[in-house]
C-alpha positions as CSV (number, residue, x, y, z in Angstrom):
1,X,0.6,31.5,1.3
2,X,2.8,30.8,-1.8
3,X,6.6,30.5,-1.0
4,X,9.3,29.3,-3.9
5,X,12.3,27.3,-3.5
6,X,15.0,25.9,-6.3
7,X,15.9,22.1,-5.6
8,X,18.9,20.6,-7.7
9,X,17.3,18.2,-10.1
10,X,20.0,15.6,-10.3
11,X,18.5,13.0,-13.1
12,X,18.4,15.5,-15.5
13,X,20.4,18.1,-14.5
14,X,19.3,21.9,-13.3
15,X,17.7,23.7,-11.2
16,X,13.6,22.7,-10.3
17,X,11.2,25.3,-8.5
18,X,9.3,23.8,-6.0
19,X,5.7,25.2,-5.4
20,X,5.1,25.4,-1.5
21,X,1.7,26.0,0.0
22,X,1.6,26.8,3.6
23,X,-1.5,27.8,5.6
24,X,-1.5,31.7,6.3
25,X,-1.3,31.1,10.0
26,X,1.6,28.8,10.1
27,X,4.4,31.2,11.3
28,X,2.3,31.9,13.8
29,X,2.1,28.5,15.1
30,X,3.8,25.2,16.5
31,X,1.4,23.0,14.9
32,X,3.3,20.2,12.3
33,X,1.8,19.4,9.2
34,X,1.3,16.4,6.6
35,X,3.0,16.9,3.4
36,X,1.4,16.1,0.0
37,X,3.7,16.2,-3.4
38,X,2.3,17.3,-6.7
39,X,3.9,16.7,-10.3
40,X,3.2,19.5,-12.2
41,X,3.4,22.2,-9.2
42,X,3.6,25.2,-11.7
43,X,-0.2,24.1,-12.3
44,X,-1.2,23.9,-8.9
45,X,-1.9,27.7,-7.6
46,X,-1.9,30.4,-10.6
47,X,-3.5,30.2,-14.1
48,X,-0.3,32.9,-15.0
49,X,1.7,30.1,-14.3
50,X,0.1,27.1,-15.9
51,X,1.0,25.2,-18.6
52,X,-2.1,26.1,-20.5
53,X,-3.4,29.0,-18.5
54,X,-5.8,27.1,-16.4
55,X,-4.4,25.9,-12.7
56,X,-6.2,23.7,-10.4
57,X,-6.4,26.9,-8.2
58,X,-5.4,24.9,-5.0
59,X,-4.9,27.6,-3.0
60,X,-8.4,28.5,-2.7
61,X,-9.6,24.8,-1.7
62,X,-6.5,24.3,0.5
63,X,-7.3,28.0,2.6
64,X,-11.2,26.7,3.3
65,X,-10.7,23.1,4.0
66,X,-10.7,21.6,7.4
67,X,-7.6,19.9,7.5
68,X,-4.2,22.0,7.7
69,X,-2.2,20.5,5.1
70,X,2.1,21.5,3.2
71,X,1.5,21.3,0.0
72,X,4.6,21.1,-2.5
73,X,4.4,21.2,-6.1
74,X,7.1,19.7,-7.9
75,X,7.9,21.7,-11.1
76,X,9.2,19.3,-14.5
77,X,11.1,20.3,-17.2
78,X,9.3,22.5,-20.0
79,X,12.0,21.7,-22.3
80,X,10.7,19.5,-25.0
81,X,9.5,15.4,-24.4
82,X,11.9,15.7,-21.4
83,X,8.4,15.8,-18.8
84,X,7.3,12.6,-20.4
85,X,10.7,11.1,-19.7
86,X,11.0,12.7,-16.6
87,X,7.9,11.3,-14.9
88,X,7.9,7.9,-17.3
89,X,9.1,4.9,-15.2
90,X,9.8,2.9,-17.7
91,X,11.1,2.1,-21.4
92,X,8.7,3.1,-23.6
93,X,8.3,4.7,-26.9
94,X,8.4,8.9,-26.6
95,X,8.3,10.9,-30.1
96,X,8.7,7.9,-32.2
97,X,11.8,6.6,-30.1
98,X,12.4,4.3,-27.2
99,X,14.0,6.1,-24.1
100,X,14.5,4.7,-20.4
101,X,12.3,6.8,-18.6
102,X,13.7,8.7,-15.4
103,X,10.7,8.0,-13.2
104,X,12.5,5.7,-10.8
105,X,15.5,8.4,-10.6
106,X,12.7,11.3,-10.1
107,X,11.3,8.8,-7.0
108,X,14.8,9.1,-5.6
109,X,15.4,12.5,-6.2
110,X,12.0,13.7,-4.5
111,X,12.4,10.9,-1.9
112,X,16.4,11.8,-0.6
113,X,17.1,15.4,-1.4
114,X,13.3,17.2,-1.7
115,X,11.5,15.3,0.9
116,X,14.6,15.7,3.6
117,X,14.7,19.5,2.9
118,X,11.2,19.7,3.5
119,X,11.3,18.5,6.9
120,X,14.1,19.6,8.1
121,X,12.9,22.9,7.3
122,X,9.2,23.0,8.2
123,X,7.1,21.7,10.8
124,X,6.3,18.5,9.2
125,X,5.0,15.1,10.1
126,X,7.9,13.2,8.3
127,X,6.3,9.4,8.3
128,X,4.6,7.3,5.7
129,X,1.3,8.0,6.4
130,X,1.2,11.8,6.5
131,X,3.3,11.7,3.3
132,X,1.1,11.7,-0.2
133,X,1.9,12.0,-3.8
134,X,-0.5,13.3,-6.5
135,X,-0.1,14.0,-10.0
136,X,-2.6,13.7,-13.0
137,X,-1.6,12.3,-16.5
138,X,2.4,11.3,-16.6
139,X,2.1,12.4,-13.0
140,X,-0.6,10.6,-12.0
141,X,1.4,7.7,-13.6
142,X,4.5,8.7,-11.1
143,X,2.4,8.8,-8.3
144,X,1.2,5.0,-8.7
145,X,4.3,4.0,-9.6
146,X,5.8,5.7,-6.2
147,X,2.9,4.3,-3.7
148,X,3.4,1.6,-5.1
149,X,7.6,0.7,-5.2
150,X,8.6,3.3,-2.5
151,X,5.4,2.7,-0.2
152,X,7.8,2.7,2.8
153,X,8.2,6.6,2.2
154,X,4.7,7.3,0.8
155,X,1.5,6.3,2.5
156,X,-1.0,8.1,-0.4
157,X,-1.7,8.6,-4.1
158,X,-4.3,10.4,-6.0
159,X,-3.9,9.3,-10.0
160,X,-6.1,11.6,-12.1
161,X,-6.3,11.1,-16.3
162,X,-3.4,8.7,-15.4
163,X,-4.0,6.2,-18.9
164,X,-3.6,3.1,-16.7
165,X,-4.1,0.9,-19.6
166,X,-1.3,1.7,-21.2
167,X,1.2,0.7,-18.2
168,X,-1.3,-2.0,-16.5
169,X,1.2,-4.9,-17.4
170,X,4.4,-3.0,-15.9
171,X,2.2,-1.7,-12.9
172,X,0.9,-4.9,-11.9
173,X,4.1,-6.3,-12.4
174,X,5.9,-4.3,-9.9
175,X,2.4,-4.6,-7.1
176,X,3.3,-8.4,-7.1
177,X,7.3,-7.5,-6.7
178,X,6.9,-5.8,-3.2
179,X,5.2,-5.6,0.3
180,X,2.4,-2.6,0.4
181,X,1.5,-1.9,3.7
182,X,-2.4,-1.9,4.7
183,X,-3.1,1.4,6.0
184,X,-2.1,2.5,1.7
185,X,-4.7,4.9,0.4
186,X,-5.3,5.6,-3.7
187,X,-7.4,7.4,-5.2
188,X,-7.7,7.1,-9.1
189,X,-10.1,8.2,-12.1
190,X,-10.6,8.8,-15.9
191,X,-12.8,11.0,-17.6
192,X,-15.3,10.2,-20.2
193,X,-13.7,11.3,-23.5
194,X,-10.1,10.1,-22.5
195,X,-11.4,6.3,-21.6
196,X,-10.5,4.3,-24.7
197,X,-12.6,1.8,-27.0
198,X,-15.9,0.8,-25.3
199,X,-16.8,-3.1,-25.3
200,X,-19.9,-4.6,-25.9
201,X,-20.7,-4.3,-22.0
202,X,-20.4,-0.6,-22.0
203,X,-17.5,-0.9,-19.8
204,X,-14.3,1.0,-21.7
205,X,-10.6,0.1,-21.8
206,X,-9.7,2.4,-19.0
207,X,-11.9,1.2,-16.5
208,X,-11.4,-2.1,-17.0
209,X,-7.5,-1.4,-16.3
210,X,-8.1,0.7,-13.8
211,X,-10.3,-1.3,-11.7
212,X,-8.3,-4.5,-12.6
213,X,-5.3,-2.4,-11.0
214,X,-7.7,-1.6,-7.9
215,X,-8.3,-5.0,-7.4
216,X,-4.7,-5.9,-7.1
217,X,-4.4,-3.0,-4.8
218,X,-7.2,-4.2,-2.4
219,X,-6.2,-7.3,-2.6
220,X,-2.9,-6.4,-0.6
221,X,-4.9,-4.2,2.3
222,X,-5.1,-1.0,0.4
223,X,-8.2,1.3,0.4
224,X,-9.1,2.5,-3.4
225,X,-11.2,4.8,-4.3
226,X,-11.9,5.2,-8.5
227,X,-14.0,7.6,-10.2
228,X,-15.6,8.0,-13.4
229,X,-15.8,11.4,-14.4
230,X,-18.7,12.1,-16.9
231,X,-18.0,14.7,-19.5
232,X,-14.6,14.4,-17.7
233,X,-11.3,16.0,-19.9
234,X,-7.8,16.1,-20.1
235,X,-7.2,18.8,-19.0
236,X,-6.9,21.1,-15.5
237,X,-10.4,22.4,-15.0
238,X,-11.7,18.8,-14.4
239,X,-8.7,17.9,-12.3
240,X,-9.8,20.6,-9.8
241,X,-13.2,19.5,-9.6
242,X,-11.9,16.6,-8.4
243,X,-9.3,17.7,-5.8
244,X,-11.7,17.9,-3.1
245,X,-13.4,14.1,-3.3
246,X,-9.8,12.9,-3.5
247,X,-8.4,14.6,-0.5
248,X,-11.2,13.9,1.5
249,X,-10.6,10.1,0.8
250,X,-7.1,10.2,1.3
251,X,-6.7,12.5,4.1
252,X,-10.5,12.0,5.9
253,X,-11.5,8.5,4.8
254,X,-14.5,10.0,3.4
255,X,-16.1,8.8,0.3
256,X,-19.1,11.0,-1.4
């Protein structure tokens, strides 16, 4: 089942919906659950409420898979560049202008107000490692970001079309800055057509910063997983076909 809830978006002011999956048999039960945060949740469940018509339609891998699982999709602004800001960590140039991002405040927002009323109001395994954060694009971007700088509160992170190599420098940057514990799983891929130039070895820009950024990652404990998606898009269709290799990695520590 769908259920929606407003949270008060402090960083930018107003109101955000929250997206909550919960299994159809959970008021019917005592069992607690792990929670994973998406960005984008108005993409997660219903094409009628998707960006661009097409949603991951999470629901209907969430209802047949084997682990029980609260999902909460974390709707951004739709109000101009202000998603790009929203889940930007840092400075960078938006629209032909430089603007702080409000990534680091969107952490904190989710991590102190969303994530508290989560599990104060639903059975929820509340610590690190049953806590995961997923996004794709700007979100996927937010989610490394948060594994990485607020690992204490978030054990998981599935990147998806993130554009690594365009934040590798500031990425690696903050890896090197903090402790990340062992037990971190991450999950990352590109597609083909959103990959960047190809060099002489066949290998493109993307992978290269990608898999540089997994090597820093495993080189501090963490598991990675990264996946080359052939034919792969930017766009939700080919996120889906992706969601159930990357929750079987970060939930089942399964790799196919």
């Amino acid at each position: 089942m769908i259920v929606w809830q407003d949270s008060w978006y402090w960083p930018h002011g107003g109101n955000r919906t929250l997206h909550i999956y919960l299994p159809d048999w959970y008021y019917d039960s005592d069992v607690r659950l792990p929670v994973t945060y998406f960005f984008d949740g108005h993409n997660l469940f219903f094409d009628e409420y998707a960006t661009y018509g097409r949603s991951w339609r999470l629901q209907r891998f969430l209802d047949r898979w084997e682990k029980p699982m609260l999902v909460v999709g974390l709707e951004c602004s739709h109000e101009g560049d202000e998603r790009l800001i929203e889940y930007n960590p840092y400075r960078s140039r938006v629209a032909g202008r430089v603007v702080d991002g409000l990534g680091e405040q969107t952490l904190l927002w989710l991590q102190h107000d969303v994530k508290p009323a989560i599990d104060s109001q639903f059975r929820t395994w509340a610590h690190r490692e049953a806590t995961a954060l997923i996004g794709s694009s700007m979100g996927g971007l937010e989610s490394l970001y948060g594994v990485i700088c607020h690992n204490a509160t978030f054990g998981k992170a599935g990147a998806l079309s993130t554009g690594v190599r365009f934040n590798q420098r500031n990425l690696m940057r903050d890896l090197n800055g903090v402790e990340v514990s062992p037990d971190t799983r991450v999950f990352m891929s590109w597609g083909e057509y959103e990959a960047g130039r190809a060099y002489e070895d066949g290998t493109t820009a993307e992978e290269r910063a990608t898999l540089e950024l997994a090597d820093g990652l495993e080189g501090r404990g963490a598991a990675v997983m990264c996946q080359y998606v052939r034919g792969g898009r930017h766009r939700e269709a080919d996120w889906e076909r992706q969601v159930p290799r990357m929750m079987d990695f970060l939930w089942l520590d399964r790799r196919w």
